[in-house]
mmCIF file of the N, C-alpha and C atoms, coordinates in Angstrom:
data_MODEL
# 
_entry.id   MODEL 
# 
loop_
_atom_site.group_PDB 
_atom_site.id 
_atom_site.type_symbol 
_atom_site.label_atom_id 
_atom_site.label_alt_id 
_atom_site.label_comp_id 
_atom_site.label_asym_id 
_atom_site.label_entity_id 
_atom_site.label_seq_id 
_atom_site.pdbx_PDB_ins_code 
_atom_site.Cartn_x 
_atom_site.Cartn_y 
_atom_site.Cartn_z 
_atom_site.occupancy 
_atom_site.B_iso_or_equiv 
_atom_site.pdbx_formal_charge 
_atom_site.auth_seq_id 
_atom_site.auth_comp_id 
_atom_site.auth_asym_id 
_atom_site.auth_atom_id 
_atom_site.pdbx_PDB_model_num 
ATOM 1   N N  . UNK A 1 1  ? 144.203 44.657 -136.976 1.00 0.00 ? 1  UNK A N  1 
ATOM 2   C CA . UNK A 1 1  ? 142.863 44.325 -137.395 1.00 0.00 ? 1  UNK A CA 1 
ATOM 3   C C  . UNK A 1 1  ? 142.749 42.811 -137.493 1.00 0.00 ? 1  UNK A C  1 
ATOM 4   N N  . UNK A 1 2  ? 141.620 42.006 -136.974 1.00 0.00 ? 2  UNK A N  1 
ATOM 5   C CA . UNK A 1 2  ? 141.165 40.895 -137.304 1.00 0.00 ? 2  UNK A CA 1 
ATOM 6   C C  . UNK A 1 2  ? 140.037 40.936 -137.722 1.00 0.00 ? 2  UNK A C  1 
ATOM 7   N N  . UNK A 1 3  ? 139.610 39.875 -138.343 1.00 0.00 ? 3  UNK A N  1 
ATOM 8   C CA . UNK A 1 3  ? 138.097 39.391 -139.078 1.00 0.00 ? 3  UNK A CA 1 
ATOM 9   C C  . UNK A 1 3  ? 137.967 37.893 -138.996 1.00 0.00 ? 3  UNK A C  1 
ATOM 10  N N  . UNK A 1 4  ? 136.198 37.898 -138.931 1.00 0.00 ? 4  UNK A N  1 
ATOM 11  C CA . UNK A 1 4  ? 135.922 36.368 -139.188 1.00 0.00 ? 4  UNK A CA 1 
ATOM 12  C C  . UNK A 1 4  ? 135.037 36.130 -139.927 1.00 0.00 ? 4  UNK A C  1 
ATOM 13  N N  . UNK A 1 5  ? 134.219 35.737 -140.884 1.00 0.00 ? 5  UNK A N  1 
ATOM 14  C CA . UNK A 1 5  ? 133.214 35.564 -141.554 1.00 0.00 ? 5  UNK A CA 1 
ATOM 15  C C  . UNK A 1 5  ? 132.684 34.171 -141.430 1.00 0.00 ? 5  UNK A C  1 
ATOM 16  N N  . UNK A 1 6  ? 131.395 34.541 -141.175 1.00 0.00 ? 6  UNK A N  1 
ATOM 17  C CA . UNK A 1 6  ? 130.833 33.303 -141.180 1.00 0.00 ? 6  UNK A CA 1 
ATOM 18  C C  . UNK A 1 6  ? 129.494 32.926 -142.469 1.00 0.00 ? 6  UNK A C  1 
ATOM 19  N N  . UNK A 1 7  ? 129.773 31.689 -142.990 1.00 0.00 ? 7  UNK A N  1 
ATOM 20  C CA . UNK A 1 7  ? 128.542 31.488 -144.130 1.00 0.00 ? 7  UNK A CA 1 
ATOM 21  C C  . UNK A 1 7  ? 127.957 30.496 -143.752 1.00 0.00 ? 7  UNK A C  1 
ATOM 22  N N  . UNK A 1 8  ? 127.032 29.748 -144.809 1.00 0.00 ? 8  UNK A N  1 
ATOM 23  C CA . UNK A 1 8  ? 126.074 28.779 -144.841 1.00 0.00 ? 8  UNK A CA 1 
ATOM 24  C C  . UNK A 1 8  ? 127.165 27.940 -145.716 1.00 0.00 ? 8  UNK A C  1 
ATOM 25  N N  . UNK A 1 9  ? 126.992 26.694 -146.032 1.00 0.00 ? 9  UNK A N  1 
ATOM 26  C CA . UNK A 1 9  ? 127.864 26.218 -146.941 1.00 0.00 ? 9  UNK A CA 1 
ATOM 27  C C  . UNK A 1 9  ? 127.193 24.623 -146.664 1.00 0.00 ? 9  UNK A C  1 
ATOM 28  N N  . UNK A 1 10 ? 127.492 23.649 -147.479 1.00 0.00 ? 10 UNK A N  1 
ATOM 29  C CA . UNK A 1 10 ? 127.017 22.355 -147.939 1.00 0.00 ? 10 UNK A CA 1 
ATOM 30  C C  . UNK A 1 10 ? 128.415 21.616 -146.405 1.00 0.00 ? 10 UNK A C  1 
ATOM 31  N N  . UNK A 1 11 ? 127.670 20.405 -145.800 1.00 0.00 ? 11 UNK A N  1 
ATOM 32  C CA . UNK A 1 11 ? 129.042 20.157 -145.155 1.00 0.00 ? 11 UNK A CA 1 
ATOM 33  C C  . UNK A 1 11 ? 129.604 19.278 -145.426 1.00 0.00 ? 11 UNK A C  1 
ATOM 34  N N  . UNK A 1 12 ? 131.024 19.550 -145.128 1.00 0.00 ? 12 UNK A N  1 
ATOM 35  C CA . UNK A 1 12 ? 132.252 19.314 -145.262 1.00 0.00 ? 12 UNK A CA 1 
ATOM 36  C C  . UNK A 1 12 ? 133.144 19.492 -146.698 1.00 0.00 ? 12 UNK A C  1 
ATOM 37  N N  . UNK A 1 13 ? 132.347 20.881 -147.028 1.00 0.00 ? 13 UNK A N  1 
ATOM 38  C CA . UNK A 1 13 ? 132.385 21.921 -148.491 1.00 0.00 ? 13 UNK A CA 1 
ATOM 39  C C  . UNK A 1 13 ? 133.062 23.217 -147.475 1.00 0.00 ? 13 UNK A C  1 
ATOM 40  N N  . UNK A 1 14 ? 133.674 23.888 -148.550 1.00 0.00 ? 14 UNK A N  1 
ATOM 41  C CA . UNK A 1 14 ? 134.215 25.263 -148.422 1.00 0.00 ? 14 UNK A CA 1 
ATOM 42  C C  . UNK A 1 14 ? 132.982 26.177 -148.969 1.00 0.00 ? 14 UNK A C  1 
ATOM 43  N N  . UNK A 1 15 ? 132.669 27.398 -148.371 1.00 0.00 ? 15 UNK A N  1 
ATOM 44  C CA . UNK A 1 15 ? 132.059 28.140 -148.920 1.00 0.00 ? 15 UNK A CA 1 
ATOM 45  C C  . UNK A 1 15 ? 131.601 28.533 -150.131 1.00 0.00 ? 15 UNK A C  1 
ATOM 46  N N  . UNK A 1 16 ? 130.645 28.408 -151.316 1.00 0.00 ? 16 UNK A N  1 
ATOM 47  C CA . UNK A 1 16 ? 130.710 28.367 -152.519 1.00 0.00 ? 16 UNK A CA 1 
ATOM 48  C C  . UNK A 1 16 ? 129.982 29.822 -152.842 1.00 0.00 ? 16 UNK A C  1 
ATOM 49  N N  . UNK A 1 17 ? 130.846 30.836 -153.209 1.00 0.00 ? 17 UNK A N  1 
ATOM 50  C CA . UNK A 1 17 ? 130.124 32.385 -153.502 1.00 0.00 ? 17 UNK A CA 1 
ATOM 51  C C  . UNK A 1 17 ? 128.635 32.419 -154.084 1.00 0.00 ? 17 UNK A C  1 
ATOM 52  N N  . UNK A 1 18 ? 128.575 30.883 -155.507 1.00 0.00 ? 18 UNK A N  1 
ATOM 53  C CA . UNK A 1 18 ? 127.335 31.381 -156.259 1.00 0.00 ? 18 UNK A CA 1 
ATOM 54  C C  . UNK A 1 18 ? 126.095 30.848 -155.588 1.00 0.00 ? 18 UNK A C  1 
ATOM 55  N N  . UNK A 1 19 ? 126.328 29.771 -154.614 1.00 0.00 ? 19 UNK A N  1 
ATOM 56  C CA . UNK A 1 19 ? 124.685 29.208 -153.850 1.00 0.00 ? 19 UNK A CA 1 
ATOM 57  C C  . UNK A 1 19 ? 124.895 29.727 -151.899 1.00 0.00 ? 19 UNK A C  1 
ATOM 58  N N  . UNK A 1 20 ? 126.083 30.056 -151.390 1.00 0.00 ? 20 UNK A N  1 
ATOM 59  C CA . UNK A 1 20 ? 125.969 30.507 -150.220 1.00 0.00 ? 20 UNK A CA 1 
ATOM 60  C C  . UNK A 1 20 ? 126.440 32.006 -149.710 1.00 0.00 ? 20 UNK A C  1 
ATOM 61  N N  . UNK A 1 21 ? 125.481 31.918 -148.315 1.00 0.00 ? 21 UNK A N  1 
ATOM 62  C CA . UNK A 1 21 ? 124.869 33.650 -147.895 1.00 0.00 ? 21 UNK A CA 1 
ATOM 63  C C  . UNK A 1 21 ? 126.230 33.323 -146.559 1.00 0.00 ? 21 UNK A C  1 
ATOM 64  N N  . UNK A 1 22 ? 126.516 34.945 -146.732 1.00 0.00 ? 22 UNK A N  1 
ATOM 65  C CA . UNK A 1 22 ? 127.427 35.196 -145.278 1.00 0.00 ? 22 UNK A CA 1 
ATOM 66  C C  . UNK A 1 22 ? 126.063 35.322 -144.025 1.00 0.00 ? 22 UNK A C  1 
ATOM 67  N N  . UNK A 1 23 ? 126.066 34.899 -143.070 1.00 0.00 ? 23 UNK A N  1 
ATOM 68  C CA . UNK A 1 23 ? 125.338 34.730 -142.322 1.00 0.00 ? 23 UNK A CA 1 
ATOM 69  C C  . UNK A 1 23 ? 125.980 36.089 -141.139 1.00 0.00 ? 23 UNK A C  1 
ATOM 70  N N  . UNK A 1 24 ? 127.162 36.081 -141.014 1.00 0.00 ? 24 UNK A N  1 
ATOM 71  C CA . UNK A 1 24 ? 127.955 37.449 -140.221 1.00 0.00 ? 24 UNK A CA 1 
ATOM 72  C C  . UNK A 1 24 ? 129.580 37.651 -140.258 1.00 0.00 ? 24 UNK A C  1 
ATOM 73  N N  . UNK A 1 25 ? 129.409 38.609 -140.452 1.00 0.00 ? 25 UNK A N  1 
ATOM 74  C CA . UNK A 1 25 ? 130.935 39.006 -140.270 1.00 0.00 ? 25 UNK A CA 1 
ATOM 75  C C  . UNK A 1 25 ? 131.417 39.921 -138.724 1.00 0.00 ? 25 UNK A C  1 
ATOM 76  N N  . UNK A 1 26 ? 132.626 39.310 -138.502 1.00 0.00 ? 26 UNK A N  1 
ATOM 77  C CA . UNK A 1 26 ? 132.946 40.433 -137.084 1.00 0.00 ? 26 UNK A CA 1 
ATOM 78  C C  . UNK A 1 26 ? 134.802 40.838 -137.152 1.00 0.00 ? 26 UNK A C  1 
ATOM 79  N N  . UNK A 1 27 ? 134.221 41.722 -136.796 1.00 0.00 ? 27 UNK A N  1 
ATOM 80  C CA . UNK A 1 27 ? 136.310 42.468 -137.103 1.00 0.00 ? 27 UNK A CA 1 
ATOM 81  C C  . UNK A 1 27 ? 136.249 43.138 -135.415 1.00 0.00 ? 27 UNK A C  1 
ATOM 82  N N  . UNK A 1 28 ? 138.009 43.365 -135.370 1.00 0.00 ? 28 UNK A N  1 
ATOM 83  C CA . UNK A 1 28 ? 138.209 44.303 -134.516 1.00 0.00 ? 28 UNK A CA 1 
ATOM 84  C C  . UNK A 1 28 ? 139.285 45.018 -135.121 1.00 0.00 ? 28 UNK A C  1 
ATOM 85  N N  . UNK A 1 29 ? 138.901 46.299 -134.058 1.00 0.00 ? 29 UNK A N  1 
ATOM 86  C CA . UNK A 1 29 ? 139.855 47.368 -134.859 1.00 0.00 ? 29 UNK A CA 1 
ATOM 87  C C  . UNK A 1 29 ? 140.711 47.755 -133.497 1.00 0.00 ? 29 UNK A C  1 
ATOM 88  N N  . UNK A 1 30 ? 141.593 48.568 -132.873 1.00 0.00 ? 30 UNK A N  1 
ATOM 89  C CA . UNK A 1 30 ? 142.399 48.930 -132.042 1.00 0.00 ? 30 UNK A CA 1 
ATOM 90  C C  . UNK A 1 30 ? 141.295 48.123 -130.511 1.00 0.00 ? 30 UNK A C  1 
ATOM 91  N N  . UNK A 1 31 ? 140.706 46.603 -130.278 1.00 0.00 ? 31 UNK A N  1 
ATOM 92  C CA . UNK A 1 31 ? 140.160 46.644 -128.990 1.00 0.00 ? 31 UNK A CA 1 
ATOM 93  C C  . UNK A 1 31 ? 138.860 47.131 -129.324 1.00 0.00 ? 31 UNK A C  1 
ATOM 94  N N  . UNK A 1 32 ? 138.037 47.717 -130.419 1.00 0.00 ? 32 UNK A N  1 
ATOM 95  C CA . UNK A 1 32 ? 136.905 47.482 -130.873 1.00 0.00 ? 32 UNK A CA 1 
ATOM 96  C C  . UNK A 1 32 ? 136.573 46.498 -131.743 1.00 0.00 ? 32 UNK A C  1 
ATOM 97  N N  . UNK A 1 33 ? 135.622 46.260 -131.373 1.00 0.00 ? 33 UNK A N  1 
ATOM 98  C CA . UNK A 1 33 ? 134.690 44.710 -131.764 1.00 0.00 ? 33 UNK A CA 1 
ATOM 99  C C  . UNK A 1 33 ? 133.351 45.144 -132.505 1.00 0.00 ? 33 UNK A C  1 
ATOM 100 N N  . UNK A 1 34 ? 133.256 44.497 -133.630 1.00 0.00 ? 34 UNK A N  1 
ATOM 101 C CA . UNK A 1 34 ? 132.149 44.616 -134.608 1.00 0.00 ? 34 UNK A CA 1 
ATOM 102 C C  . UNK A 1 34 ? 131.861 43.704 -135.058 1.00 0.00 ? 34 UNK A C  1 
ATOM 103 N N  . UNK A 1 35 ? 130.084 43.632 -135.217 1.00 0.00 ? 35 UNK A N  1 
ATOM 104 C CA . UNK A 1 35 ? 129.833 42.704 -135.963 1.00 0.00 ? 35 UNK A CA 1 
ATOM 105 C C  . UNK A 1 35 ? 128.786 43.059 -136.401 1.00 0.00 ? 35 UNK A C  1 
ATOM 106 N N  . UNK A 1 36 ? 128.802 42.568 -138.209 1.00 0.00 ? 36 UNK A N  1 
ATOM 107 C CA . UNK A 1 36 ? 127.341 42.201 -138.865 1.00 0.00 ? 36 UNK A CA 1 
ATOM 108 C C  . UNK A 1 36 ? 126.833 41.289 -138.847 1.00 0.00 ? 36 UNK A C  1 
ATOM 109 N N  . UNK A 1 37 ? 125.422 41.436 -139.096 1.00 0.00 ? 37 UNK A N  1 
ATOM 110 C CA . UNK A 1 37 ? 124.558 40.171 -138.434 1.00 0.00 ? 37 UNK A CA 1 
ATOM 111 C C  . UNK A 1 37 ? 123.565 40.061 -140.271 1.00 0.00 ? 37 UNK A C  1 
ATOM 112 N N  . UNK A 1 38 ? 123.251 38.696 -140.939 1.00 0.00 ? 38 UNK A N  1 
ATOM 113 C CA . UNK A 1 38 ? 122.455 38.673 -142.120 1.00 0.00 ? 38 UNK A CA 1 
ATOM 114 C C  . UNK A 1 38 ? 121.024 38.785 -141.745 1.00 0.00 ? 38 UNK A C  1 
ATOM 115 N N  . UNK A 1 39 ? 120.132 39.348 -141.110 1.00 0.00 ? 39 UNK A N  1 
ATOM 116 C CA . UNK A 1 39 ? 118.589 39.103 -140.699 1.00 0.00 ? 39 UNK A CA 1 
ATOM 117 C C  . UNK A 1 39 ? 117.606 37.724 -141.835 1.00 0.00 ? 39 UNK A C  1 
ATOM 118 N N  . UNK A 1 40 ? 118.295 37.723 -143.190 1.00 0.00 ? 40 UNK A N  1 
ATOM 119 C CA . UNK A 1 40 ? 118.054 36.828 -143.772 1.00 0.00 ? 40 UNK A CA 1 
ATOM 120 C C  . UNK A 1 40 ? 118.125 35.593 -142.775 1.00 0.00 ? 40 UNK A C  1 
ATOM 121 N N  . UNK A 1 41 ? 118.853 35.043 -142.469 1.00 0.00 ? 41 UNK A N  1 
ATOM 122 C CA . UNK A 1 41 ? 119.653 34.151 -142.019 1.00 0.00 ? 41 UNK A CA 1 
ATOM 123 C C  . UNK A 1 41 ? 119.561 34.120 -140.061 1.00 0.00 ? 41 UNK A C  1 
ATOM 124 N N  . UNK A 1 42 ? 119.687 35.008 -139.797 1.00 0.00 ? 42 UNK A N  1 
ATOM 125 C CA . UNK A 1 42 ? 119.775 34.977 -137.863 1.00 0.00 ? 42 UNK A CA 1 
ATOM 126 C C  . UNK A 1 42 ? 118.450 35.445 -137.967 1.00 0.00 ? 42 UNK A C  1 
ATOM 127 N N  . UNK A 1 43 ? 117.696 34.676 -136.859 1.00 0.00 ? 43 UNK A N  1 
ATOM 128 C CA . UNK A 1 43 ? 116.273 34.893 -136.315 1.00 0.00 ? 43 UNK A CA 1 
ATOM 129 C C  . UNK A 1 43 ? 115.962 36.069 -135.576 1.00 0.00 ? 43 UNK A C  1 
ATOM 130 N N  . UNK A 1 44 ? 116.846 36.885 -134.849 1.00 0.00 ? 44 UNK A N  1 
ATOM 131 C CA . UNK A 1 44 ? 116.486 37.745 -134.133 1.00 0.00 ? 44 UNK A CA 1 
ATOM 132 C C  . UNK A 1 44 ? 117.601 38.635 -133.877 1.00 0.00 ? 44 UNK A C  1 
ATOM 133 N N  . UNK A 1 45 ? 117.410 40.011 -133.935 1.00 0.00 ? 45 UNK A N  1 
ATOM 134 C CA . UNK A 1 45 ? 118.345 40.561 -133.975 1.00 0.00 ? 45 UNK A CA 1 
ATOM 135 C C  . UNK A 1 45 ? 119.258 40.872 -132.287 1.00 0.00 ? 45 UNK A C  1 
ATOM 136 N N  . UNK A 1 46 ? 120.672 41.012 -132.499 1.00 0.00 ? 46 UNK A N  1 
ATOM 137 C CA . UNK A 1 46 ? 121.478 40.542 -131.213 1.00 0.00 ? 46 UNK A CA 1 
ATOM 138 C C  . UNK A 1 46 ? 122.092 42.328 -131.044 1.00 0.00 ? 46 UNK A C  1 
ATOM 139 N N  . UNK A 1 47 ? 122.009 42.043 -129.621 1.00 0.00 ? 47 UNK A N  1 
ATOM 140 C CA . UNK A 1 47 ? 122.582 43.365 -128.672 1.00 0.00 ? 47 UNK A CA 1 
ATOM 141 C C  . UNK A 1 47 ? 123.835 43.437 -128.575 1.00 0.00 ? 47 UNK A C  1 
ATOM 142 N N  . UNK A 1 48 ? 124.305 45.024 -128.621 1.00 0.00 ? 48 UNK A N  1 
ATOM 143 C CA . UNK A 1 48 ? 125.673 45.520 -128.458 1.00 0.00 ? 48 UNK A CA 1 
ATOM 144 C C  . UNK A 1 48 ? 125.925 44.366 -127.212 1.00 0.00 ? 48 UNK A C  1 
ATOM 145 N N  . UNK A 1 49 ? 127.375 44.043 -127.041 1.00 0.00 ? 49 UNK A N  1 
ATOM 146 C CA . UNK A 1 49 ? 127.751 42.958 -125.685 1.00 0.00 ? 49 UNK A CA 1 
ATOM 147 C C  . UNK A 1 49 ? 129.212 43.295 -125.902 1.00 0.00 ? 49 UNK A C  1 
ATOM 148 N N  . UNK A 1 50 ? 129.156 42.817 -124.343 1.00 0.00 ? 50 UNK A N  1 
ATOM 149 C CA . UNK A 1 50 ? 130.899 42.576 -124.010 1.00 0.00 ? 50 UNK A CA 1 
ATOM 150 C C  . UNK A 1 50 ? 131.223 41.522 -123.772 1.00 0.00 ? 50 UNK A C  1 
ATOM 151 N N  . UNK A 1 51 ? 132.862 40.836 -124.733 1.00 0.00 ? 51 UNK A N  1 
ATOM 152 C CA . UNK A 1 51 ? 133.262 39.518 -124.240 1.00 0.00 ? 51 UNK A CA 1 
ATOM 153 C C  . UNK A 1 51 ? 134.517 40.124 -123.721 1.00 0.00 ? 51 UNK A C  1 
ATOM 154 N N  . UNK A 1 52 ? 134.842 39.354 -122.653 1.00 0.00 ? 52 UNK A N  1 
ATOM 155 C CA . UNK A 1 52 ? 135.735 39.107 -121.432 1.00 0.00 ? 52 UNK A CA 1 
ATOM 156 C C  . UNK A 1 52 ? 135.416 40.358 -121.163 1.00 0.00 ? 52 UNK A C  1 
ATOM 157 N N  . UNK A 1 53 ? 136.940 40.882 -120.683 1.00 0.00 ? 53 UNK A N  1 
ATOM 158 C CA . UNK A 1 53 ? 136.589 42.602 -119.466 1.00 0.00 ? 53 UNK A CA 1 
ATOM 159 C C  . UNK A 1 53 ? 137.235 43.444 -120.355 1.00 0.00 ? 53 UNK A C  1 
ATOM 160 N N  . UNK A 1 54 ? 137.438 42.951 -121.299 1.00 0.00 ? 54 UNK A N  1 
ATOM 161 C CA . UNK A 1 54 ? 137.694 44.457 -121.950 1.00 0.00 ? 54 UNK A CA 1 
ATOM 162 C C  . UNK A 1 54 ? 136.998 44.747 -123.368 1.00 0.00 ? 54 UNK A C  1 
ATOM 163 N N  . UNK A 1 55 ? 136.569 44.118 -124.027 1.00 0.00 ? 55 UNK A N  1 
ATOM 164 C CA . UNK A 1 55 ? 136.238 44.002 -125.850 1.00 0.00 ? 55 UNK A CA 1 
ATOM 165 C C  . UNK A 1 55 ? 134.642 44.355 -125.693 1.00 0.00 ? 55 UNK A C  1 
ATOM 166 N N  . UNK A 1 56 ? 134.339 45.192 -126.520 1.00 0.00 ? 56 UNK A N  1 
ATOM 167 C CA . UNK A 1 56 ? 133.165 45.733 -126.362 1.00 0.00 ? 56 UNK A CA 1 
ATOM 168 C C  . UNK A 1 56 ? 132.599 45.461 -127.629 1.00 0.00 ? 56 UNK A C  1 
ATOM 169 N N  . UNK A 1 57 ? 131.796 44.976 -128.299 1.00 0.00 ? 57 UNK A N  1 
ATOM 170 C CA . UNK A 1 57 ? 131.251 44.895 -129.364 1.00 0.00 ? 57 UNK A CA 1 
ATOM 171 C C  . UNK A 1 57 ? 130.137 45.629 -129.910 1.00 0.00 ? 57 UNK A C  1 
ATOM 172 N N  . UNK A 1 58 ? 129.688 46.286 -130.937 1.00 0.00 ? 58 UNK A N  1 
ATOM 173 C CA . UNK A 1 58 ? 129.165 47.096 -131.661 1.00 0.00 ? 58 UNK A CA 1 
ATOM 174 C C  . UNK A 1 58 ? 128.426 45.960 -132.812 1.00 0.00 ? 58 UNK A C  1 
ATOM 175 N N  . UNK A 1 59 ? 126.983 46.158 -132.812 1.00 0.00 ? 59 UNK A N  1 
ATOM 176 C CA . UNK A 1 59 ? 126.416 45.347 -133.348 1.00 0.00 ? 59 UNK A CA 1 
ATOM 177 C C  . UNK A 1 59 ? 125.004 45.988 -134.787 1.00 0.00 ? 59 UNK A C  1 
ATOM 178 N N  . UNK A 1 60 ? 125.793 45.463 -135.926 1.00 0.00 ? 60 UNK A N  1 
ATOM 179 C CA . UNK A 1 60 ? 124.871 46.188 -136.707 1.00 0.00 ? 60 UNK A CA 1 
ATOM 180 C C  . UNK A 1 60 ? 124.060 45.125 -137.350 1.00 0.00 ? 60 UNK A C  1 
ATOM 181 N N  . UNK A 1 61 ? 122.787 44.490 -137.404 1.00 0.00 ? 61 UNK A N  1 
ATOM 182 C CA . UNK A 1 61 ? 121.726 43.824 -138.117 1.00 0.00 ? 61 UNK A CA 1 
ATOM 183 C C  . UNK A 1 61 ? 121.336 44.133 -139.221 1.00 0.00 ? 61 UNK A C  1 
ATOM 184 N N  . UNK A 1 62 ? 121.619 43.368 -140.203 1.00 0.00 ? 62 UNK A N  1 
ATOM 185 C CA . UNK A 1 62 ? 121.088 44.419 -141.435 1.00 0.00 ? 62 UNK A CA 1 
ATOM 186 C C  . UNK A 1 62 ? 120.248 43.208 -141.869 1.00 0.00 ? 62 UNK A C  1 
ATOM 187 N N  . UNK A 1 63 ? 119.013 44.271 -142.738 1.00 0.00 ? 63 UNK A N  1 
ATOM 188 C CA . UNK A 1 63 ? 118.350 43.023 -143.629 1.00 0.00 ? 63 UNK A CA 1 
ATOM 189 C C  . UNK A 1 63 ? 118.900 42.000 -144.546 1.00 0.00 ? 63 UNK A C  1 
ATOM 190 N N  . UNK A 1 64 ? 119.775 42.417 -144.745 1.00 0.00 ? 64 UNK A N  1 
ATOM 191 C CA . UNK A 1 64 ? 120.396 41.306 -146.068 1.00 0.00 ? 64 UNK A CA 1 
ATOM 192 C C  . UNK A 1 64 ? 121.657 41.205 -146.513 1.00 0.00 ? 64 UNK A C  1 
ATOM 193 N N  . UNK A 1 65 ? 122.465 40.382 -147.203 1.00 0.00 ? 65 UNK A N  1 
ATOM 194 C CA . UNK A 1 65 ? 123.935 41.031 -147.719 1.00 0.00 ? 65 UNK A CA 1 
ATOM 195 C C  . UNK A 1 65 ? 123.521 42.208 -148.359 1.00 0.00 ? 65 UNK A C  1 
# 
C-alpha cells in the first residue's frame, strides 16, 4: 500500500490540522489507484484515468472532508 495526501498550508509551513483542508488524498492498493478529491477546494470534478500502461485509477469527489 502507498498514500499521498495533499493540503492547503501557509508556504514554506508544514500542514497545520486546526486552519488547513486536505485538498486530496490518493492510495494504491495491489496496482489499484485511488483517489479523493475535496470539491471544497478542486473546481471541477476529475474522471476515473489511467497513468502509464498499467495503474488505473478510481476517482471519488466528495463534497467536503
Amino acid at each position: 500500500m502507498a498514500f499521498d495526501i495533499q493540503t492547503t498550508k501557509a508556504p514554506l509551513k508544514f500542514p497545520d490540522q486546526a486552519i488547513d483542508q486536505v485538498m486530496m488524498i490518493s492510495y494504491m492498493v495491489d496496482g489499484q489507484g485511488f483517489l479523493i478529491t475535496n470539491r471544497e477546494i478542486v473546481s471541477e470534478d476529475i474522471d476515473d484515468f489511467e497513468k502509464g500502461t498499467r495503474d488505473h485509477f478510481t476517482v471519488f469527489n466528495e463534497p467536503d472532508e
